[in-house]
Each structure stands twice: as structure tokens, then as C-alpha cells.
C-alpha positions in Angstrom: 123.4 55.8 187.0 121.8 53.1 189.4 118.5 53.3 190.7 119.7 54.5 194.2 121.7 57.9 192.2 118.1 58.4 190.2 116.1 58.1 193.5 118.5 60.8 195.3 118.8 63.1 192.6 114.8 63.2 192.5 114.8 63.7 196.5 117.0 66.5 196.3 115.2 68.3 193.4 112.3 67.5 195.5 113.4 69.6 198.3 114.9 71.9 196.3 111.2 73.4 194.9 110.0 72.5 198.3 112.5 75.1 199.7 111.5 77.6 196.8 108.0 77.5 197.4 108.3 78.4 200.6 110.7 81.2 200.5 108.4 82.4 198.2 105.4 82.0 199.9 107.5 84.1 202.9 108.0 86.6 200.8 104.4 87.3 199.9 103.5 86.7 203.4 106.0 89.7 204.3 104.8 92.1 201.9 101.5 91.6 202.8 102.4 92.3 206.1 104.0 95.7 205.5 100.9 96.6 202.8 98.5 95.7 206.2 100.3 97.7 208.0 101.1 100.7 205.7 96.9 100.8 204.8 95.8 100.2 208.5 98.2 103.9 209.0 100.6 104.3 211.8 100.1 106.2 214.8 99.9 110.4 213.4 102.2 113.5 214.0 100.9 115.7 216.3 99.5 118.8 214.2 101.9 121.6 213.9 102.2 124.2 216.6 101.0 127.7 216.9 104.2 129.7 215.0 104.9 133.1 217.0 101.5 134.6 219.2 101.1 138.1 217.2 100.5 141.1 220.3 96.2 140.4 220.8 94.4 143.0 220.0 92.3 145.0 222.4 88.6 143.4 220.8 87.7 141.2 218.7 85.3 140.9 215.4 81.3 140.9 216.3 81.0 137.6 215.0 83.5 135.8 217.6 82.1 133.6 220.3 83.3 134.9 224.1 83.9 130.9 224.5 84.4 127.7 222.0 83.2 124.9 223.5 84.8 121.5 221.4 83.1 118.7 222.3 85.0 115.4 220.4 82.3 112.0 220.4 84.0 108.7 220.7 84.2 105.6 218.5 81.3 104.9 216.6 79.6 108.0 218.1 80.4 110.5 215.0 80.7 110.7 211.4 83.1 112.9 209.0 80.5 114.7 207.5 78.6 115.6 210.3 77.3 118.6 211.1 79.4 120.5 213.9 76.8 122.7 215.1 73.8 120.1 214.8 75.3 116.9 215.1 72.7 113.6 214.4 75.5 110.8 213.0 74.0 109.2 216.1 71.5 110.5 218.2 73.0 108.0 221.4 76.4 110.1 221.4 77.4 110.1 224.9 78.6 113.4 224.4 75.1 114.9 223.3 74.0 114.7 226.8 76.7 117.5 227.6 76.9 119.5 224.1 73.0 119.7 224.1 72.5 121.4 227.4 75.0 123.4 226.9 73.6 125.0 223.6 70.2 125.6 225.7 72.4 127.2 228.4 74.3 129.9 226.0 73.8 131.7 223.0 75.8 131.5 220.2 77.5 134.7 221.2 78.6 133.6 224.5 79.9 129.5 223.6 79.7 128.4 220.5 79.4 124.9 221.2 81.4 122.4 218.5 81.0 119.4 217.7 84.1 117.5 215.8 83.0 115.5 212.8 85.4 112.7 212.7 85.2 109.1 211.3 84.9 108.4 214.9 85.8 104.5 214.2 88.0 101.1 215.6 88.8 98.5 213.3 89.5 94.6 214.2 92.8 94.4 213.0 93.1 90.6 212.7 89.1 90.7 211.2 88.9 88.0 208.5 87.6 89.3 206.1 88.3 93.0 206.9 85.4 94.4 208.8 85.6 97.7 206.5 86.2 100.5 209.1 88.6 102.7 209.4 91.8 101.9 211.8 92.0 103.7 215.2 95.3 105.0 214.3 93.9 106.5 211.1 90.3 107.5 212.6 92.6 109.2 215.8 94.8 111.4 213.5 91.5 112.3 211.7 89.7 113.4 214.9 93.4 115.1 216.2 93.6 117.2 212.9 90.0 118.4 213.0 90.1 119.6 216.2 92.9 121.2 216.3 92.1 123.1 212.8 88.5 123.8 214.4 90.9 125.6 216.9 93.6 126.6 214.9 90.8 128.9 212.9 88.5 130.1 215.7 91.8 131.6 217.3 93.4 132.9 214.4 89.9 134.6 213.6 89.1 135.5 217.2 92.1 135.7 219.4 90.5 136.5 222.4 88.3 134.0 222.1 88.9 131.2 225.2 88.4 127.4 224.8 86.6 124.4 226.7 87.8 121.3 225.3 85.9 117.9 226.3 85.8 114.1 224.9 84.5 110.9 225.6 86.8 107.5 225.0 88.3 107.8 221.2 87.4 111.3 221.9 89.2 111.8 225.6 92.0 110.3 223.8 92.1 112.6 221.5 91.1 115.8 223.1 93.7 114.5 225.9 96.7 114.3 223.0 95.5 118.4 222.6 95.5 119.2 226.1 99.4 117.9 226.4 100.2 119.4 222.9 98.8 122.9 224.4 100.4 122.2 227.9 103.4 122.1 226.4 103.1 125.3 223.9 103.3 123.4 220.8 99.0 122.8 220.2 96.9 124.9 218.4 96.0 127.5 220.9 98.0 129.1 223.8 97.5 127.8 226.8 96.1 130.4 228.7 93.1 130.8 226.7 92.3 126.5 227.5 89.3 127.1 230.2 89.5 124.0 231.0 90.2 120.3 229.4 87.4 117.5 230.5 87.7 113.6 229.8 85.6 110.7 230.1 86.8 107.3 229.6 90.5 108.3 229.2 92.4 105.6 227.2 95.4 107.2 228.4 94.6 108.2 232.0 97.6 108.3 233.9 97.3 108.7 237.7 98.1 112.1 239.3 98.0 114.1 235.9 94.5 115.6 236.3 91.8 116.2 238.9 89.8 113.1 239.7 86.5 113.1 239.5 84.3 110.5 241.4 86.0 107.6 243.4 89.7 106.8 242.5 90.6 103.4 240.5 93.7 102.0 240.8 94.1 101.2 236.8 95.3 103.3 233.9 94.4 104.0 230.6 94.4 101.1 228.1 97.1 102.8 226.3 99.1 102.4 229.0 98.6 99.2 230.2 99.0 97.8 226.7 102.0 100.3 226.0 103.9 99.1 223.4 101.6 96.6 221.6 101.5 97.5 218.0 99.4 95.9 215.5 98.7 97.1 211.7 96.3 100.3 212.8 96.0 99.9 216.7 99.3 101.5 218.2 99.3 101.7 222.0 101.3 105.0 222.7 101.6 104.9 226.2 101.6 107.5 228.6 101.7 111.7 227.3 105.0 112.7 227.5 105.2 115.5 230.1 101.1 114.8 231.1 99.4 117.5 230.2 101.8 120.4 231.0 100.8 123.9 232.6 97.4 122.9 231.3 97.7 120.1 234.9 95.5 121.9 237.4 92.8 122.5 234.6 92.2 119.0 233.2 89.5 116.6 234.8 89.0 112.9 234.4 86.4 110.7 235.4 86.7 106.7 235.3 84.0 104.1 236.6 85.6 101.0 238.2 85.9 98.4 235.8 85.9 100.5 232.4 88.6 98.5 230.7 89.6 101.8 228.5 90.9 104.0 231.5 91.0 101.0 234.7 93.0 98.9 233.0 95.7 96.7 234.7 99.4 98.6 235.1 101.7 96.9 232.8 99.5 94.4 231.9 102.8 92.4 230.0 104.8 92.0 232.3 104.6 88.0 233.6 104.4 89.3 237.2 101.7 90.8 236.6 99.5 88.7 233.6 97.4 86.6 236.1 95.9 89.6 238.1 95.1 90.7 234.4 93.8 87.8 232.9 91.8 87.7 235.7 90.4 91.7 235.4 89.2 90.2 231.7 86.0 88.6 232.8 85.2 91.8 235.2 85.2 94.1 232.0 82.9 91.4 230.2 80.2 91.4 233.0 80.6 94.9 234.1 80.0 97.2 230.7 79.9 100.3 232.1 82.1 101.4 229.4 78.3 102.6 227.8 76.8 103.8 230.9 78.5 107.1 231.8 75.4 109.0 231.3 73.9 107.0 234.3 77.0 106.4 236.1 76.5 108.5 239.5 80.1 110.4 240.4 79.1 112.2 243.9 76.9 112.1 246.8 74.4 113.9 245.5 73.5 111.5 243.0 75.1 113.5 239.7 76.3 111.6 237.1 78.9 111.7 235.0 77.4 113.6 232.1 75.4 116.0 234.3 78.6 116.7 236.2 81.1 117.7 233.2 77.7 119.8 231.7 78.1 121.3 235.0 81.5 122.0 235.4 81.6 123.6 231.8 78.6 125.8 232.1 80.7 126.9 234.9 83.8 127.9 233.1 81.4 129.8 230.3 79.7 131.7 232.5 83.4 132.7 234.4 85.1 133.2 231.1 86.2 136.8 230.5 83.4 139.5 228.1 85.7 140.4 225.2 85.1 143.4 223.4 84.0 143.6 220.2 84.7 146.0 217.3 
């Protein structure tokens, strides 16, 4: 064989491992793909629903609460193990500024006011290296199933027993995703003992589901303006699926201008619309108001947005019906 044969033969063995190499190195990228998105956990299934509501009884053990108020903190605002009656995973919760007063308000007997100990955390997906935390799809199906076992168990214990349900950003999303599961007879209480259903910070606000609280913005939730992105651990799920139901005329929602979490652009993907939202980015940068909500004023008479929903809920304690007790 001539020099020239030798030379091709080489080239083409050349290639040959070149070509291997990188299938294989294709391959690994692809199953560490799936493994990062397998560990990162994909968006949960809704809790079961209430099976058949047994006749209630005419009263109710001693030990049951006329009202149970479940307050659910948002991201970085709670722990797992924290406690649900004394919560302290950190003292800056936006929610303690409701849950607090609230407990000062009403004995034990009347509200039983409960906090839900969730991970209560948002990982970077593309961190590198991984930033350690817990993904939002995994930390959301934590807060969903505690929750709605918190409820699940206070009814099934005390079925006269009526609920206020409240929750700031991770927590609105989540206490939102009950409010629709209820609304539409398939959460963990019936709907006609719900009170009433407050949010804060909505990640999945959608426009003409709930009472409005404070001045109307023109955005929607995150979740809805990013519908569809899904990255390993951060689904964006979009609107609720029938909004929240016959639970509608008892869910409120307050939204500052400019919170990027429930004002975001509409369809923020679609190319008619990407410049207004690339421009909206540098207004949620300068404006964080995102962390101000317990200062953020929501009427005329200079209540804020904390005071207001401690308000509204000491309000739908003190109307709640007196059950009797054996």
C-alpha cells in the first residue's frame, strides 16, 4: 500500500474514534440530563380528594377549634421542622405579621392559627455547582401535601370546624393550588366550610378569578406569563384549571405594581410581545417590592397589605359559626 492509502486509512480511523467519542460523550450528557431532572422532581399530584362527606354530626369534640386559620410562609420564609403553632425558622416571615396578631386576637378555642412547616425553598436550576436547596417543584409538593394533611386531619377530627386559608408568594402559590383543588370538590375540605382563601404575591394570579385588593395591575402571575417553561425543578404550570371554583367570590389577591411574581408580562414568549418584556426586566430590578408587602399601603386609609389581610381574617373568625361541643 502507498503512502497516500496509509495516510487515508489513518484519517478515516481518525474520524472514526472522533465520531465515537462524541456519541458517547452525548450519551452521558443525556443521562445526566434525565438524572437532573428526575432529582430536581417534577411538578406534584395534587393530594387526593376528600372520599364521600359522612352526615356531620350535630357538635363536635371539646378540643376542636370553631376556626383553623393555615397560614403557608413563602420561599425561604419556613423550615420543615418548624413549629406550626410557634413558628421562628425566621423571625422576618412576611406572614408573621398576619399569623401573630391573629393569635393575640383569638384563643385557641376560637382559631387555632397554623402555621405550615415546609422546606419553604427555590433552587437555581442551572447553579454551577449546585447551590444545595431544594427545587421549587419538590419544596411546592412538600408545602401542598402538608397543608392539605394539616386539613385533611383537623376536618376529619372536627368536621364542623371552618377554615381560613392564607399565603404569601411560594405560599399563595400553594394555598392558591388548595383553593382550586376545594373549588372544585376534589381538596381536602368541602368547600363550604373555606371562610375564605387570601393571597399575596400570587405566582399564578390570573385576572378576574378573585377579589382585588388595592389598585389593579395589568400583569399576571409568573406562572403564567412563563407558562410552559420547564427546567429540571422549576415547572411553570400556568393558569388553575377552572380558577378557583365555587370557592371564586371568597378568594382575595393583592399585587403591588411591579412585583415580578404576580405583575408579570402576559405571555411573555410570544415575539410580539418579548420587547415590552425585556423591557419590564429592569423595572423588577429597581423596584423590589417583592419584600415590602408589610409596608406596601393597599387603600386610602393608609393600610397595608399585611394589616389589611389580618383584618379581613379576624373578620371571617369572628363571623364564623359557634359549633357545639360534646
Amino acid at each position: 500500500m502507498n503512502a497516500a492509502g496509509r495516510k487515508g486509512r489513518k484519517s478515516g480511523r481518525g474520524v472514526l474514534r472522533l465520531l465515537i467519542v462524541l456519541i458517547v460523550v452525548l450519551l452521558l450528557a443525556l443521562v445526566a440530563l434525565v438524572a437532573w431532572y428526575l432529582l430536581a422532581g417534577r411538578v406534584p399530584a395534587p393530594p387526593p380528594g376528600p372520599g364521600p362527606e359522612p352526615e356531620r354530626p350535630s357538635a363536635q369534640p371539646a378540643s376542636c377549634p370553631d376556626v383553623q386559620v393555615v397560614s403557608i410562609p413563602g420561599t425561604w420564609e419556613s423550615s420543615a421542622i418548624d413549629d406550626p403553632f410557634n413558628p421562628g425558622a425566621n423571625p422576618a416571615s412576611l406572614m408573621l405579621n398576619i399569623s401573630r396578631p391573629l393569635q393575640a386576637q383569638f384563643g385557641g378555642q376560637r382559631a387555632e392559627v397554623y402555621t405550615v412547616p415546609y422546606v419553604a425553598q427555590f433552587s437555581n436550576p442551572v447553579a454551577l455547582p449546585p447551590d444545595g436547596q431544594m427545587s421549587y417543584n419538590k419544596s411546592r409538593g412538600e408545602g401542598t401535601a402538608r397543608a392539605s394533611e394539616a386539613m385533611s386531619a383537623m376536618h376529619a377530627n372536627c368536621p364542623l370546624t371552618t377554615f381560613v386559608l392564607m399565603g404569601f408568594s411560594q405560599g399563595a402559590v400553594i394555598a392558591g393550588d388548595l383553593a382550586s383543588a376545594i373549588g372544585a370538590g376534589t381538596g381536602p375540605v368541602p368547600a363550604d366550610l373555606v371562610l375564605g382563601v387570601g393571597l399575596i404575591a400570587d405566582g399564578r394570579r390570573e385576572p378576574g378569578t378573585a377579589q382585588i385588593v388595592g389598585a389593579p395591575v395589568a400583569g399576571v402571575g409568573a406562572e403564567l406569563s412563563l407558562g410552559g417553561l420547564k427546567v429540571p425543578g422549576m415547572t411553570m404550570t400556568g393558569p388553575r384549571p377552572g380558577g378557583f371554583g365555587t370557592l371564586g367570590d371568597r378568594v382575595v389577591d393583592i399585587c403591588a405594581p411591579s412585583d415580578g411574581i404576580c405583575d408579570a408580562p402576559a405571555n411573555a414568549f410570544n415575539p410580539v410581545n418579548f420587547l415590552g418584556s425585556l423591557a419590564r426586566i429592569g423595572e423588577y430590578i429597581n423596584n423590589p417590592v417583592h419584600a415590602m408587602y408589610n409596608s406596601f399601603v393597599v387603600d386610602q386609609n393608609g393600610t397595608t397589605a399585611t394589616q389589611w389581610m389580618t383584618n379581613w381574617a379576624a373578620e371571617k373568625v369572628r363571623s364564623a359559626p359557634t359549633p357545639a361541643h360534646e
